[in-house]
C-alpha positions in Angstrom: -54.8 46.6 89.3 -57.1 44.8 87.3 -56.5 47.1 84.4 -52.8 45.8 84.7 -53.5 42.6 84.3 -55.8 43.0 81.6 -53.3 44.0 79.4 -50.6 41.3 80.6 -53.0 38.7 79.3 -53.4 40.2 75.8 -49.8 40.6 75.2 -49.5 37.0 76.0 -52.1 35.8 74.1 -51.1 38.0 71.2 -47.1 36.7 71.5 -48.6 32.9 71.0 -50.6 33.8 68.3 -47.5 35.5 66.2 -45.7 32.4 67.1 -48.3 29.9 65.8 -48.0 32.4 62.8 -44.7 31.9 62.1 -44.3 28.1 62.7 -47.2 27.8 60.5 -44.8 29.3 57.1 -43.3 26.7 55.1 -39.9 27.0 54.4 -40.0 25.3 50.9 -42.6 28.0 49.8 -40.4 30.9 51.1 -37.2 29.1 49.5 -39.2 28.6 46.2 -40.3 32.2 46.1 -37.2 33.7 46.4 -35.6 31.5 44.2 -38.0 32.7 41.6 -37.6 35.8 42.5 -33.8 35.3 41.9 -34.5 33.9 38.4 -36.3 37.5 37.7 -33.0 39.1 38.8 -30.9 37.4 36.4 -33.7 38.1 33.5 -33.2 41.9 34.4 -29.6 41.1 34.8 -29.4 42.7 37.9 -26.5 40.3 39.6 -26.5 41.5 42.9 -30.1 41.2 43.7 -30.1 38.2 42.5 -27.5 37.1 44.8 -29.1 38.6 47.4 -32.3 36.2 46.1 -30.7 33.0 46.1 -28.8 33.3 49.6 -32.6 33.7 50.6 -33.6 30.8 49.3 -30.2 28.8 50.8 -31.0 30.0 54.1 -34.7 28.8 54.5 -33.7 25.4 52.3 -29.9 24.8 51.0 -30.3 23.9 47.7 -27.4 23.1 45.2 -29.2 25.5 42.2 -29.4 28.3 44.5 -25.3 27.7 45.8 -24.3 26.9 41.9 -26.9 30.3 41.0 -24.6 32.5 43.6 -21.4 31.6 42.4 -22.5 32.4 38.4 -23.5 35.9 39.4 -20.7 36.6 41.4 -18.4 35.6 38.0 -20.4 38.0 36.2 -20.0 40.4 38.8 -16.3 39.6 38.0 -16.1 39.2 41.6 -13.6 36.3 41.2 -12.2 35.1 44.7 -16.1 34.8 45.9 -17.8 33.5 42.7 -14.6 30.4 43.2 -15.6 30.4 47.1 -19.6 29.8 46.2 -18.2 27.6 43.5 -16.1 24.9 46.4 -19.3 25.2 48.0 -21.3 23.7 45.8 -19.0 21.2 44.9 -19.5 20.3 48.7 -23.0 19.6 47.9 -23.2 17.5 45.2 -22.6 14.5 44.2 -23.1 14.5 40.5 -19.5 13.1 39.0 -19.7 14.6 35.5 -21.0 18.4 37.2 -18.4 17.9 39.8 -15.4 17.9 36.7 -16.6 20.7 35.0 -17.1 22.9 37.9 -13.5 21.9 38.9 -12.5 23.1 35.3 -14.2 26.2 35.9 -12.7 27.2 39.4 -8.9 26.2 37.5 -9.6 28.4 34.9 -10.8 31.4 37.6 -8.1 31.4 39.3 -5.1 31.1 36.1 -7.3 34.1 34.6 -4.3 36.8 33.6 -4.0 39.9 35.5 -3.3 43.4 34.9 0.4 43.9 36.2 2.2 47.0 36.5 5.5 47.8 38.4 7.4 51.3 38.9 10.6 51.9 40.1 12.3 55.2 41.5 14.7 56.1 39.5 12.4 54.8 36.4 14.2 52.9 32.8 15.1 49.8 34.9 15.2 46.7 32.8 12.2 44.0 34.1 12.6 40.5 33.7 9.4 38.3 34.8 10.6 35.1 35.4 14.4 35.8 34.1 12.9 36.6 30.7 13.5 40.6 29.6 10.5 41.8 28.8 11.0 46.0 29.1 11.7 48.5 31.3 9.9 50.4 34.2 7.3 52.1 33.9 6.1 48.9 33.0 2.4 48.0 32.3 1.1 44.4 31.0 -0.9 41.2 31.4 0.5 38.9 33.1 -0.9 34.9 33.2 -2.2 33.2 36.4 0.3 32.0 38.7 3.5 32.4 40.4 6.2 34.7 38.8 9.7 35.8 39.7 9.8 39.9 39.2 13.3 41.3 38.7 14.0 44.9 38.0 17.8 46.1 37.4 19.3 49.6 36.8 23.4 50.6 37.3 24.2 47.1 39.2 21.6 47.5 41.3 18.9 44.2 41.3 15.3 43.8 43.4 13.7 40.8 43.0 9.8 40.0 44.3 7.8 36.8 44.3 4.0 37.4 43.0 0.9 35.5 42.8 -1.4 36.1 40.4 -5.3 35.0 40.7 -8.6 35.4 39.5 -7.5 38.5 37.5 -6.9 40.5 40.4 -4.4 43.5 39.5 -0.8 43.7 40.9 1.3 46.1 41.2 4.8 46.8 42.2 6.7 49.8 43.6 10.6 49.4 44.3 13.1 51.6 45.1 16.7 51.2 44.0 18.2 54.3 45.7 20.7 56.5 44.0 21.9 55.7 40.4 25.0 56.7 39.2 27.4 56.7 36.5 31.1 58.0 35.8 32.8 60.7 33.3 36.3 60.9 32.0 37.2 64.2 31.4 40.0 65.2 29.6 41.7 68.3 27.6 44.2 70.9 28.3 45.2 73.1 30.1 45.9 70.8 32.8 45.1 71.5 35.9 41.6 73.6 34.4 38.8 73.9 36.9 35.5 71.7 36.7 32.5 72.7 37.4 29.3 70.2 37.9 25.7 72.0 38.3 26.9 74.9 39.0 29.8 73.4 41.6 33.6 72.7 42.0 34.3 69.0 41.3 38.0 68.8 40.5 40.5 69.8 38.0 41.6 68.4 34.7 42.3 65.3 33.9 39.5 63.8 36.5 37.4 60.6 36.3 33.9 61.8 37.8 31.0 59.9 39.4 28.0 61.6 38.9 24.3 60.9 39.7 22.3 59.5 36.1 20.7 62.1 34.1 22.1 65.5 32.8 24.3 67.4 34.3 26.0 71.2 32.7 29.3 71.2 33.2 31.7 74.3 32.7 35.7 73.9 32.1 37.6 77.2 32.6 41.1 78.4 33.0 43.2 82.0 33.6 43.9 83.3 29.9 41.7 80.6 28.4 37.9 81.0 27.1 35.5 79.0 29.3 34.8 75.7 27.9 30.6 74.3 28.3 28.9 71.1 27.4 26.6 69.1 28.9 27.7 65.7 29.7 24.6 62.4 29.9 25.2 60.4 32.5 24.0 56.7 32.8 25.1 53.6 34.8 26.1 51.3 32.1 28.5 53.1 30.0 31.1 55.8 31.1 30.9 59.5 29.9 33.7 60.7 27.9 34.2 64.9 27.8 37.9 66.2 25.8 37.8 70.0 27.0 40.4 71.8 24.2 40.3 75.1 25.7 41.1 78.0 23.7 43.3 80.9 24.6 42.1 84.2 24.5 44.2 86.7 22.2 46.3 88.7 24.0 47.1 86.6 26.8 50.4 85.3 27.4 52.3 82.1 26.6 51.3 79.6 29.7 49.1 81.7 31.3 47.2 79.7 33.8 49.7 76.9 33.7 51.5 78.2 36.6 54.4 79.3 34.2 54.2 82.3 33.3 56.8 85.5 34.3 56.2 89.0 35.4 56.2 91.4 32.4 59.7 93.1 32.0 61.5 89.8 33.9 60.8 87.6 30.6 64.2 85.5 30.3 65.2 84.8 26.9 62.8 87.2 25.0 61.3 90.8 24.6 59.7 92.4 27.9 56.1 91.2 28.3 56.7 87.9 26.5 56.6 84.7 28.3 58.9 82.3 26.4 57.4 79.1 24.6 56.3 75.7 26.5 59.5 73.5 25.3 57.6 70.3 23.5 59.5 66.7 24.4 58.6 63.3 24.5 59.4 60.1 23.1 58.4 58.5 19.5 57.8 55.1 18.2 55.9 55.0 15.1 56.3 52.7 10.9 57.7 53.9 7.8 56.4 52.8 4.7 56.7 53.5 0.8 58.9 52.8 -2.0 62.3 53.5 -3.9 61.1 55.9 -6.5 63.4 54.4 -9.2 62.2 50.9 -8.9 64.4 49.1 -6.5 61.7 47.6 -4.0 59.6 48.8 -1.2 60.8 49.9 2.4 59.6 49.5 5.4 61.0 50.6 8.8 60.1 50.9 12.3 61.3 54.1 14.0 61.8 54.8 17.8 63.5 58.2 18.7 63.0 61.3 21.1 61.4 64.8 20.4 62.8 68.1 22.1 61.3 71.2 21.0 62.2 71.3 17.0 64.4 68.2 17.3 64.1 64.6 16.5 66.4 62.1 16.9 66.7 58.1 17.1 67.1 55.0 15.1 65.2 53.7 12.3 65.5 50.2 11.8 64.2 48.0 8.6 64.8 47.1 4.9 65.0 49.4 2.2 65.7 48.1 -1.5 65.9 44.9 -0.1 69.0 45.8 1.9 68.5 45.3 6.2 69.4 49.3 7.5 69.9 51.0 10.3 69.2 54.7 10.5 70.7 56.9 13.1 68.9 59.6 12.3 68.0 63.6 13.1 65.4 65.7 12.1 64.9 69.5 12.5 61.2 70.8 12.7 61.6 74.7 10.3 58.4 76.2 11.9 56.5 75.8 15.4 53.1 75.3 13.8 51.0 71.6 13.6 51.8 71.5 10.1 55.6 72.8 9.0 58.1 71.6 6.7 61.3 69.3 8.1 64.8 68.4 7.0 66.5 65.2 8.2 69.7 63.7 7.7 71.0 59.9 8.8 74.2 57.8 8.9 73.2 54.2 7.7 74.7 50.9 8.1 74.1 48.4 5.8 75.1 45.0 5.2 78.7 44.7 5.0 79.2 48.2 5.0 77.3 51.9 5.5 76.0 54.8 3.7 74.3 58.2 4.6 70.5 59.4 4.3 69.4 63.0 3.1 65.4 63.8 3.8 62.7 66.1 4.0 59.3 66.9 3.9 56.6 67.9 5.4 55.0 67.2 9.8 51.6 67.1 10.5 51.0 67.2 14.2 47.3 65.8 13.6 47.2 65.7 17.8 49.2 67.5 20.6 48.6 67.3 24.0 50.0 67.5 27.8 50.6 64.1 27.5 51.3 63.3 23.6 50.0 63.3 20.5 50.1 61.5 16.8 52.5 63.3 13.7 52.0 62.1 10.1 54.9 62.6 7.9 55.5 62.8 4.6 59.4 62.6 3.2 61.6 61.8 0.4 65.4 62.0 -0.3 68.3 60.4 -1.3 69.8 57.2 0.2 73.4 56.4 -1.0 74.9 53.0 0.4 78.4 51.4 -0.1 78.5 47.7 1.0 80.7 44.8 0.9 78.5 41.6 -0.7 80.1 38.2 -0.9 77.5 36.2 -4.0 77.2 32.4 -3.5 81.2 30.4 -4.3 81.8 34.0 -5.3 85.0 36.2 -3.8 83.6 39.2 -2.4 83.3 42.6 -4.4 82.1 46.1 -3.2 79.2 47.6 -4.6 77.7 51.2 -4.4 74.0 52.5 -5.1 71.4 54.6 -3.9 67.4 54.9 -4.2 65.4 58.2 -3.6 62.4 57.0 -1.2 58.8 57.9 -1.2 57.9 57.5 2.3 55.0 58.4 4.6 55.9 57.9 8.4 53.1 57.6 11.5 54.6 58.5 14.6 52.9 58.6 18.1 54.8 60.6 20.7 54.4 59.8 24.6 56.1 61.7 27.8 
């Protein structure tokens, strides 16, 4: 027992004298120690301990050194947001006009610091505009100054737009999705009626408009009795794709094969067993004349609008030839089935105050040919022999015969 209370009476004594101990430190001291021993940090430039120093020293005596001390080292630390927070705090504490402005500058500056800025999209090559101003596309990687921005990325129609903040050179980044991109093709050719195929899939038959995802895409044309037609066709959202597929027949294979018109060998109407008989070409034709009357009687010029069936032409020419007003009714007989083959024509012409006839011939140039038209160059001369009735001015009226041998090319587009 008495033991016991031996020892409570130490412990007590020894608790008071700790105490008396510990009021007896003076807080200045400590504060002025480890302010020193902050001021050795920053010699060694060891930032962080010297932080670690001066909140020391704040704690035991706030002091506006020791507050203005934190926030420099935290700004070396690049530790923006909590060098500007140490920076308001001392701002707090004094009351020193001309320091109170410059630190003010100081914590403006900190937080307008630029920024690294990056933004990514899925797909990626969508055009960024920071504040409606281009300035690339994604991915996109830059500085960008202190403050608030606009962000708007755009790709095929599709827009995004984000609000940012940018301060004390803290990185931003941006990640935005703008789903599925796509894009169309045109594609055109003959047969009509081929099949298309899109990676490695059905996706229609000629002539089709296609709307595809961005990017590259194989695509294979093909046809009965014609050779497969390949390409690869680049797809993006702001301009269509055009393909012409101009597939080529095999040898040996049959007239309209694959065009759903051909015949049974040994039924062939019209030709030898085995044969399918010729696609019958007809359209319409509009197209300008233009040259000159060989022996020198002025130019001519004439607009033409007639109809094509198989090796036939036929339709009116209207215009002025030797400064005579004509109108052609005219014919013209293709002599081979090839793009390019020889032609004779022939035409009854009326003429002011009277008539004539037209004999011509030359030379067709089918330059295009298609299911659904094509363009012919010609190339023609001839004799034009005109009698008309003329009345000259107070005179009586007198007939009067001529002709002129024309040098003429023709363009003529045909349509069905």
């Amino acid at each position: 027992m008495r033991a016991a209370i031996g020892l409570a009476v130490i412990a007590v004594v020894a608790a008071g004298g700790l105490g008396r101990a510990r009021a007896d430190e003076d807080p200045r001291e400590v504060a002025r120690k480890e302010f020193a021993a902050g001021q050795d940090a920053d010699r060694r430039k060891d930032w962080k301990g010297a932080i670690e120093h001066y909140m020391r020293a704040n704690d035991r005596m706030a002091h506006p050194f020791a507050i203005y001390n934190i926030a420099v080292d935290y700004e070396r630390l690049d530790k923006l947001r909590e060098a500007a927070t140490w920076y308001e705090r001392y701002l707090a504490a004094t009351t020193d006009a001309a320091e109170r402005e410059r630190v003010q500058r100081i914590l403006e500056e900190l937080i307008a610091r630029p920024a690294p800025f990056e933004v990514r999209t899925t797909p990626e090559r969508a055009r960024v505009f920071v504040d409606a101003i281009p300035v690339g596309t994604t991915p996109y990687r830059e500085t960008l100054k202190g403050g608030f921005h606009r962000i708007t990325v755009e790709l095929g129609g599709r827009r995004e737009h984000r609000d940012v903040t940018v301060e004390y050179a803290e990185p931003v980044t941006l990640e935005l999705a703008l789903g599925e991109v796509t894009g169309t093709v045109l594609v055109t050719g003959a047969p009509r009626g081929a099949a298309i195929h899109v990676d490695d899939r059905a996706a229609g038959a000629l002539p089709a408009q296609l709307t595809l995802p961005a990017g590259a895409h194989p695509m294979r044309i093909e046809s009965p009795g014609y050779a497969p037609y390949e390409t690869t066709v680049t797809i993006t959202p702001d301009r269509p794709a055009k393909v012409n597929a101009q597939l080529a027949r095999l040898p040996g294979t049959e007239a309209g094969a694959g065009e759903g018109n051909s015949t049974a060998p040994g039924n062939t109407p019209g030709g030898a067993p085995g044969t399918a008989p010729r696609p019958i070409r007809a359209g319409y034709l509009f197209g300008f004349a233009g040259g000159a009357d060989a022996r020198g009687s002025g130019g001519i010029g004439l607009l033409e609008f007639s109809a094509r069936l198989g090796p036939f032409d036929g339709g009116v020419r209207i215009g002025r030839a030797a400064q005579l007003t004509n109108v052609d009714l005219l014919a013209r007989w293709a002599l081979l089935p090839g793009r390019l083959t020889p032609f004779l024509g022939a035409a009854y012409t009326f003429v002011q105050g009277g008539g004539g006839y037209t004999l011509t011939g030359g030379l067709r140039w089918d330059v295009a040919r298609g299911d659904r038209g094509g363009v012919s160059v010609l190339a023609e001369s001839g004799l034009r022999y005109y009698r008309a009735e003329v009345s000259p001015s107070g005179g009586a009226t007198v007939t009067t015969t001529g002709f002129i041998v024309p040098v003429m090319a023709s363009v003529l587009v045909q349509y069905k």
